[in-house]
Structures are given as structure tokens and as C-alpha cells.
C-alpha positions in Angstrom: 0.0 0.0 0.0 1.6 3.2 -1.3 2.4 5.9 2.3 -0.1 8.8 2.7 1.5 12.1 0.2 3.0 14.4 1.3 0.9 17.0 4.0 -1.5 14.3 5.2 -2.4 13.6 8.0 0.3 11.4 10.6 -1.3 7.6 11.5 -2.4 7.8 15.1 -0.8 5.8 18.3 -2.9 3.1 19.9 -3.3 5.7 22.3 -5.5 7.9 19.9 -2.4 10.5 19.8 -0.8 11.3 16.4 2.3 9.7 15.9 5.2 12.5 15.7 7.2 10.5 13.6 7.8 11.3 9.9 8.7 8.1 8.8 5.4 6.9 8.7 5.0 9.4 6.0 7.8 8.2 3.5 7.6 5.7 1.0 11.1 5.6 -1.7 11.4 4.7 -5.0 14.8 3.2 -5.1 16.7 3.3 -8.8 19.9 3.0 -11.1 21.2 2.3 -14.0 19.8 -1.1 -13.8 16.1 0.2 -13.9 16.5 1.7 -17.8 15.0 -0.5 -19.9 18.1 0.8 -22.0 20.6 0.4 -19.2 22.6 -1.7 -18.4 22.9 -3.7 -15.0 26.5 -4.0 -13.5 27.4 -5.9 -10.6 28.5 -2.2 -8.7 24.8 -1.2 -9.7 22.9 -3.3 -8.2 24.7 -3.5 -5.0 24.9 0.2 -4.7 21.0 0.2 -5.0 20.8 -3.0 -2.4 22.8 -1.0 0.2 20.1 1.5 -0.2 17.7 -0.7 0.4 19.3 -2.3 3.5 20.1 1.2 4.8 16.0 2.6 4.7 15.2 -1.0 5.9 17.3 -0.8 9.2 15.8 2.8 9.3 12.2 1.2 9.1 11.9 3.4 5.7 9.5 1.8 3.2 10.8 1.1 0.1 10.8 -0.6 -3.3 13.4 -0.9 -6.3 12.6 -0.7 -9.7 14.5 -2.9 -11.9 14.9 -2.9 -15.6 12.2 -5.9 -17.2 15.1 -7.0 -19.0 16.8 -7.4 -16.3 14.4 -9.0 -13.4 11.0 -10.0 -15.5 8.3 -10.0 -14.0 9.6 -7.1 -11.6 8.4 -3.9 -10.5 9.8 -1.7 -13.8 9.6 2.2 -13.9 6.2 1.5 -16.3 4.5 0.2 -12.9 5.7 2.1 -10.4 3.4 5.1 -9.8 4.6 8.4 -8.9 1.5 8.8 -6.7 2.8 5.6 -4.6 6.1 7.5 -3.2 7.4 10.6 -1.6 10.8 9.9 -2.7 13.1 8.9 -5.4 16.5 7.4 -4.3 19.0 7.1 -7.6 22.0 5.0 -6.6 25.4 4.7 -8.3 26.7 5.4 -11.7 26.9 8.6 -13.9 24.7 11.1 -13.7 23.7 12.0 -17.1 21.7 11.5 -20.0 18.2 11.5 -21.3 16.6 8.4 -18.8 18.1 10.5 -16.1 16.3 13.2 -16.8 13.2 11.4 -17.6 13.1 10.4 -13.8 13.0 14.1 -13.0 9.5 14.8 -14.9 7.9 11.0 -14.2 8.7 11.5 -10.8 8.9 15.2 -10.4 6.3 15.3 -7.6 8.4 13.2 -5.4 11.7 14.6 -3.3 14.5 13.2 -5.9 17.8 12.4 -4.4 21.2 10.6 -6.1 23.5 9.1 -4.1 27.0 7.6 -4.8 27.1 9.3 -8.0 29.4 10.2 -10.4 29.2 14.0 -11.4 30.7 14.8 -14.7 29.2 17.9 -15.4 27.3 20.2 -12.3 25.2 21.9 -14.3 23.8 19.1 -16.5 20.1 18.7 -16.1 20.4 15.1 -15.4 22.6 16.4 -12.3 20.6 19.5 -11.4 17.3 18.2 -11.6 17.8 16.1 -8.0 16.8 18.2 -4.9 20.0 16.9 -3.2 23.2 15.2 -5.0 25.4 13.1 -2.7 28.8 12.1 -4.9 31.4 9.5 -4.5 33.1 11.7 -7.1 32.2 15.2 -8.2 34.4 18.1 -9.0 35.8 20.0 -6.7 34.8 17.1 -4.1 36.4 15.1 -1.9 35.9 11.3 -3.2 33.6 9.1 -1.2 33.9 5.2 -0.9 31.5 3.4 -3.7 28.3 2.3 -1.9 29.0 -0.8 -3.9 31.8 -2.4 -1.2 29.0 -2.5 1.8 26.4 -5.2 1.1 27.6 -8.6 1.7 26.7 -11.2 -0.3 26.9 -15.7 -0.2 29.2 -17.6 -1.8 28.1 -19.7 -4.8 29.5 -22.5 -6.6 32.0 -21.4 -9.2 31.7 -23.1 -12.9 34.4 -23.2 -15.3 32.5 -23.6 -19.1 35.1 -25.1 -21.4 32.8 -25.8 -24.7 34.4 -27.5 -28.2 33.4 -25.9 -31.5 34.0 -26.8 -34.6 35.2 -30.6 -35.1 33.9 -30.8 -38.6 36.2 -34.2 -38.5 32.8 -36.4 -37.0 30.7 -34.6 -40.2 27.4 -36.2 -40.1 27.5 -37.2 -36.4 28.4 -33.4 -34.9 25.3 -32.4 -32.5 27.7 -29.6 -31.5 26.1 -26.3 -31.9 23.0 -27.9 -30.7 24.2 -29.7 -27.5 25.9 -26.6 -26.8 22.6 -24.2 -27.1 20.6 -26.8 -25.0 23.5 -27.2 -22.0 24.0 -23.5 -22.1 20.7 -22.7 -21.3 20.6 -25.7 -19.0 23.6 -23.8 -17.3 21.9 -20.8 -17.2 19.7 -22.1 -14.8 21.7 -22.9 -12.3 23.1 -20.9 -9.5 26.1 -20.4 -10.2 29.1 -18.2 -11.3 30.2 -18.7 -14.9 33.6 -18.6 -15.8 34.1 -19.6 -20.0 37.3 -21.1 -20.4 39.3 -22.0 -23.8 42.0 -24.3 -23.7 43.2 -22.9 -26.7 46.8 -21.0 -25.9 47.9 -17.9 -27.9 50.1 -15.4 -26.5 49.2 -12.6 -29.2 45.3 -12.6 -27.0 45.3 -11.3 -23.6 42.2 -13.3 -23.8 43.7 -16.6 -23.7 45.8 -18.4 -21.9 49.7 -18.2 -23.4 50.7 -21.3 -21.2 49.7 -24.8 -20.6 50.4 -23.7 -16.7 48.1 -20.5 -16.6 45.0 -22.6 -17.9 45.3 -25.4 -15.0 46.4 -22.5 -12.3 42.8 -21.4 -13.3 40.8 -24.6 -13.2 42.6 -25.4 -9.8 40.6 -22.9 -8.6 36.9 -23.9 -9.7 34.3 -25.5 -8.4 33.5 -27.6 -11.0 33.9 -27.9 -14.7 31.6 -28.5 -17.3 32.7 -29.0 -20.5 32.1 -30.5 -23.9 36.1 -30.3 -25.0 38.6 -33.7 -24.3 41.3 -31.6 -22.6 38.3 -29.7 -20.6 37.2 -33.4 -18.8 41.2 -34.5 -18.8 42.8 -31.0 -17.0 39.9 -30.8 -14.8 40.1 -34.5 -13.9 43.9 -33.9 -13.6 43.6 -30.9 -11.3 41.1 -32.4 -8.3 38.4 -30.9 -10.2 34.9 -32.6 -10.8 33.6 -32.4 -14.2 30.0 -32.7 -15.8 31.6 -34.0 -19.3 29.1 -33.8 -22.2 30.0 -35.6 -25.5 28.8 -33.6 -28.6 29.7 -36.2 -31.1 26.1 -38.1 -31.6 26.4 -41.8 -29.9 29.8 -40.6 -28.0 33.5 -39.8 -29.2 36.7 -39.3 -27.9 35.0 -37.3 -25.0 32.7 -40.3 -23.8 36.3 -42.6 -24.4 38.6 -40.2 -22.2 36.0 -40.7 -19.4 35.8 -44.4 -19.8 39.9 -44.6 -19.4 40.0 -42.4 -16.2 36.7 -44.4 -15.2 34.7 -41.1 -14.5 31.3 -41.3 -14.3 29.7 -38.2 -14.8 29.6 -37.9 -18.5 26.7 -37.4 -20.8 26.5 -38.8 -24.2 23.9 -37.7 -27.1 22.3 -40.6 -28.4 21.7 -40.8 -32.1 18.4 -38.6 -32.9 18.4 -35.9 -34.6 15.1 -33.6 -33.0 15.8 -31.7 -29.7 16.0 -32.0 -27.0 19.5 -33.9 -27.4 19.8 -33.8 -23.4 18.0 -34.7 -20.6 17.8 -31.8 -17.5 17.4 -34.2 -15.6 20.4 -35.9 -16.0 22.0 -32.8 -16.0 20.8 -32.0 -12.9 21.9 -35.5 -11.1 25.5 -35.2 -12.4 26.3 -31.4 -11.5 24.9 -32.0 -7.7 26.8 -35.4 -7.5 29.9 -33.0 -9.0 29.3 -30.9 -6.3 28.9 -33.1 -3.5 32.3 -35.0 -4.6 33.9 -31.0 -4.7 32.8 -31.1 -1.0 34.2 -34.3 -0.1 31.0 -36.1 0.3 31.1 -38.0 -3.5 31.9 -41.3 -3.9 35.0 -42.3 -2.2 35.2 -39.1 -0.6 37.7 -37.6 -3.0 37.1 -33.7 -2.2 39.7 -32.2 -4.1 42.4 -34.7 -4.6 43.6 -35.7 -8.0 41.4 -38.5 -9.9 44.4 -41.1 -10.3 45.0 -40.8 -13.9 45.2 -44.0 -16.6 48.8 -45.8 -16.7 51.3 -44.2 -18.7 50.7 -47.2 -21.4 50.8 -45.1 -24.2 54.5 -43.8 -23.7 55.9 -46.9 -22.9 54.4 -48.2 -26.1 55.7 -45.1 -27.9 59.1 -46.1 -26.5 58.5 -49.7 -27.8 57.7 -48.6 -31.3 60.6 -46.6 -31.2 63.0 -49.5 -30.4 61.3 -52.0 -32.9 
């Protein structure tokens, strides 16, 4: 229920006296660069505008946050939130400047408009001076102020290193990779997790990539868990104490599906041989990223936490060495 506007009248006590307490009278509108629908949402962003939050919460200030539909469908968005509902208008973090800025100043223009850990480029930009009060990290002339970002805290979450094979137009008819990748993208997607793509490709001309073999496995090393459609992806992982949801993208299994048979590691997924999505089963999915996790905690099968999987013999050397002698 939006707070009485502005002038009216105070709820009263229990004792019949009217409350002397403005609060009771204040309802804010909290927003950022994450509530344009043409904005963008940084990480900074939103926790600048969940600090606010937290703050008018322990204050016992009303509040909501508007959030781009883009962003959070299904959301309160700046379409629903009516002016009439709020006395105030918080705008947290980022630049202060441009056209959706200034838009807040006449959709809103009844409410008390405030910005808070700000940057100020230019004072006398509309965007700026259209706030009754401006409170900058950085503004000039202005001593800086630390970023509102650094004060929420927030949970750990499992950390997933994606290392995904394209191309392999060696397996022709029997490729399903650009589908199996769509469908365990999305699949990935769902889960809570943090992302981290991955290329086991080495170049030292791309800051992008890796330059050296040790670089790559000093990143997997710390992970989570690995999923991964690429060979080296399932071996490095493996290698480095590191579960890994394999998934073979060759229809019927490949080398992928092989590599996990000689290390004997079960949580590999194969496509089977049809054509029509889906070409995976969430379900399965699902059963072999929480038994990846468990075994990342320790609690997996044989308890093997982080420690190396013991890798296959070194067969293939000493045959090498064989066939070099014959």
C-alpha cells in the first residue's frame, strides 16, 4: 500500500495521539542504471542500490526498487511504479547524465528526488541539477567518497568453469555440437552459479587466452566444477582435483565419452543418435552437476574432495618407446 502524500495527515498511536514520527509518511522509489529498460545492469549497480535498500530497511523506511524488465522480468519496472505511490526517489550509483536521467525528473517530479554515490561529470547538466540533493562518490571539486557498492555482503556460490568445443567438422554427419551446446548453455543458465568460459586454446598474441599450458590449470585449480564438452576440458579438470560434468557432442559418443571411460569417471553425458531436440535430458544434468558438487565437498563417492582422480597408466609412452625401439 503506497504511504499517505506528502501534507497528510500522521497515523495515530494506539493511544489515539498522532504519531510524531515522519517516517510513517515516507515511502522511496529506489533506482539505477539497472532500472532503464536501456541500461545496463553492473554488478556495482545493483549492489549500490541494495545498500540503499538495507540502509532505509534498518531505518524502518518503506521502500521498493525498480529494476529494468530486461533485467528482473516480472519485476516492478519504472512503467509500474506510480509516482502517486512515493514521496521519494533514491537514484543509486553510476553517472549522472543523460536522457533516462532526466526522464526520472519529470515522471517523478512530484516526489523529493535524491542521487547518491554518483558520479558527477558535469554540475550543471540537467540530469545532475534536476535532483533536490546530490550526494557524490566523485564530483568536481569534491572530496571522493567510498563506492556504496563495497557494503552489502553477499553468499558464496559454486563457481563453474565452461570449457565448450566448436567446430570438429572431422565427425561430419555425427556433430550435434552447436545444438548440444545451445541446450547445456541454457541448461547452465539455470543454475546458481558463477560462470567462468574457459578456452584451452593457448595464444600469447590474446590477452584473452591463456599463453601457457600452466596458466590454464592455475585457473581450473581454482573452480568448483567444470563442465565441459572439449577432451582436454574433462582430462585438465580430472587432472587438477576438479569434478567435471563432461558432455559428448559427437552423436552416440566420441573421444569425450572414451577419455572418461579410461580415467573411469562417471559423470559424462552422451547424445544418443536422434536428430530432433532435446538432445539432453535436464534431468540428467541436474543428477550429475549435484553429485559434481557433493564430490567438490568431499562427500562424493570415495570421498575424494579435491584430490587428483588417479590418472590411466602411462601405457601409451611406454608403447611409444616400444615402437621406437622396434
Amino acid at each position: 500500500m503506497a504511504a499517505p502524500s506528502p501534507g497528510s495527515s500522521h497515523p495515530r498511536a494506539t493511544d489515539g495521539r498522532e504519531r510524531d514520527d515522519s517516517r510513517w509518511a515516507v515511502r522511496v522509489l529506489v533506482t539505477g542504471w539497472p532500472s532503464f529498460l536501456h541500461g545496463e545492469a553492473t554488478a556495482g549497480d545493483v549492489l549500490a542500490m541494495e545498500a540503499v535498500r538495507r540502509a532505509l530497511d534498518e531505518a524502518g523506511t518503506g521502500c521498493d526498487l525498480a529494476w529494468s524488465p530486461v533485467f528482473r522480468p516480472g519485476g516492478l519496472d519504472l512503467g509500474r511504479a506510480d509516482p502517486a505511490g512515493y514521496t521519494h526517489l533514491v537514484f543509486a550509483c553510476g553517472p549522472l547524465h543523460g536522457a533516462q536521467v532526466e526522464d526520472l525528473h519529470r515522471r517523478y517530479a512530484r516526489c523529493r528526488r535524491i542521487a547518491v554515490g554518483v558520479s558527477v561529470i558535469d554540475p550543471d547538466d540537467p540530469a545532475v541539477t534536476g535532483f533536490d540533493a546530490v550526494l557524490p562518490r566523485d564530483a568536481p571539486g569534491a572530496e571522493p567518497a567510498g563506492d556504496l557498492a563495497a557494503l552489502p555482503e553477499t553468499r558464496p556460490v559454486t563457481v563453474a568453469g565452461v570449457v565448450l568445443a566448436p567446430g570438429q567438422h572431422e565427425y561430419g554427419t555425427r556433430r550435434r555440437h552447436d545444438r548440444i551446446q545451445a541446450e547445456l548453455t541454457g541448461w547452465l543458465a539455470g543454475r546458481e552459479c558463477a560462470r567462468l568460459s574457459l578456452d584451452t586454446r593457448l595464444d600469447p598474441r590474446d590477452w584473452r587466452l591463456f599463453s601457457t599450458a600452466a596458466e590454464l590449470e592455475s585457473a581450473l585449480r581454482r573452480l568448483d566444477v567444470v563442465v565441459t564438452t572439449r577432451l582436454h576440458g574433462l582430462v585438465l579438470a580430472l587432472k587438477n582435483g576438479v569434478p567435471a560434468l563432461a558432455v559428448d557432442p559427437v552423436a552416440g559418443g566420441a573421444k569425450v565419452a572414451a577419455q572418461a571411460r579410461a580415467w573411469s569417471w562417471p559423470a559424462i553425458v552422451t547424445a544418443g543418435e536422434r536428430d530432433e531436440p532435446p538432445l539432453l535430458d535436464p534431468a540428467e544434468l541436474d543428477r550429475w552437476w549435484r553429485w559434481c558438487l557433493r564430490r567438490a565437498d568431499g562427500d562424493g563417492d570415495g570421498g575424494g574432495g579435491r584430490a587428483p582422480v588417479r590418472p590411466p597408466s602411462a601405457g601409451l609412452l611406454a608403447d611409444l618407446l616400444s615402437a621406437l625401439r622396434a
